[in-house]
C-alpha positions, 0 to 999 in steps of 0.5 A, spaced: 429 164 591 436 162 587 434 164 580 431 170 579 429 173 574 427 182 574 423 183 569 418 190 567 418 196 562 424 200 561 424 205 567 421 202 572 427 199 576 430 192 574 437 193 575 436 198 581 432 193 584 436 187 581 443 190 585 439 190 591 436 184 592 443 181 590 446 185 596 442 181 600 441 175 597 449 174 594 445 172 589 451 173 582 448 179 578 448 179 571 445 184 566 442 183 558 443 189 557 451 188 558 450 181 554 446 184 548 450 190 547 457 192 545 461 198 545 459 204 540 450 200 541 452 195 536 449 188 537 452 182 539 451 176 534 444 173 537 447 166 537 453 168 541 449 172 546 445 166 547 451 162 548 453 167 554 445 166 556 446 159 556 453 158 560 450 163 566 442 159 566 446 153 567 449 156 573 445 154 580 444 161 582 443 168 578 439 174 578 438 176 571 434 183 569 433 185 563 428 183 558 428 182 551 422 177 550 426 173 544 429 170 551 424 170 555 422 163 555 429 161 555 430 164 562 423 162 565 426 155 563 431 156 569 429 161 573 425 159 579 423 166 580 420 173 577 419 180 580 415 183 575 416 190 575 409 192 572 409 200 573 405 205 570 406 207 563 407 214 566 412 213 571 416 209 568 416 215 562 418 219 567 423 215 570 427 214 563 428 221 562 430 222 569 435 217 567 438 220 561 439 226 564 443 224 570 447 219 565 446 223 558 453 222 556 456 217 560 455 210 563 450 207 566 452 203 571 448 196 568 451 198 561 457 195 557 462 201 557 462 204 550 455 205 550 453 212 554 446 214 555 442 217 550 435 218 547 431 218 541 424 217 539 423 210 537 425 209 544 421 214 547 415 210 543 418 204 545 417 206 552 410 209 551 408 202 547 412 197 553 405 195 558 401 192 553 406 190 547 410 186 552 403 183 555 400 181 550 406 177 547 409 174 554 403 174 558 402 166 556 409 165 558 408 168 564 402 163 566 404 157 564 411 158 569 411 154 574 415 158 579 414 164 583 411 171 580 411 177 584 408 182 581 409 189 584 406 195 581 408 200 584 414 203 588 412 203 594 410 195 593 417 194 591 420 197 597 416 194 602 417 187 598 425 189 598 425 189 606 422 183 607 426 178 603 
């Protein structure tokens, strides 16, 4: 596990569980959302963000959280590890609100610095539509990647899974 790549619903946890398993593993952290976006919520130039993608898939050891499915098959190219955070669609509803109220405002520790935390409707739909979307766009992508897969599905899967690494 030396290029890992954490994947799953907004909400469910990626880069909680990112953060823990480069603490144990001393793995580099990087996260997409950092590279996709720039202060004030504007997007970085795609061909610029691919091009610091690139420079960070072509290092030997990584962890990277994050979705974006443009980049997904990109990042499966490399990695030698997913950890498929594939949680209920309730939950993970839950856990974005629970994340704004305790960021609304301010910074999220995963986020590039001049984008503070919000909320609107075409998220919350985002979030809502997430599961099946995502599915049924990557799940090929997911069964022809010749690495590990864990999928958790659950919290508590995760946590017993994290204690055994």
């Amino acid at each position: 596990m030396e290029r890992v790549l954490v994947i799953g619903s907004p909400g469910a946890g990626k880069s909680t569980l990112a953060r823990e398993i480069a603490a144990q593993t001393r793995l580099p952290l990087h996260h997409l959302d950092r590279m996709h976006w720039l202060p004030g919520w504007t997007e970085r130039d795609r061909d610029e963000g691919r091009a610091e993608l690139a420079s960070i898939l072509a290092q030997d050891r990584w962890i990277i959280d994050g979705n974006y499915g443009s980049i997904l098959a990109m990042r499966l190219a490399r990695a030698d590890t997913v950890v498929w955070l594939d949680y209920p669609t309730h939950l993970c509803l839950w856990r974005v609100l629970k994340r704004w109220w305790h960021y609304r405002g301010t910074n999220r520790p995963d986020m590039t610095e001049g984008c503070p935390e919000r909320l609107d409707p075409e998220f919350l739909l985002y979030v809502l539509t997430f599961r099946q979307a995502w599915q049924g766009r990557n799940a090929v992508l997911l069964e022809q990647f010749t690495g590990t897969v864990i999928r958790l599905r659950t919290p508590d899967a995760a946590r017993c899974w994290r204690e055994n690494l």
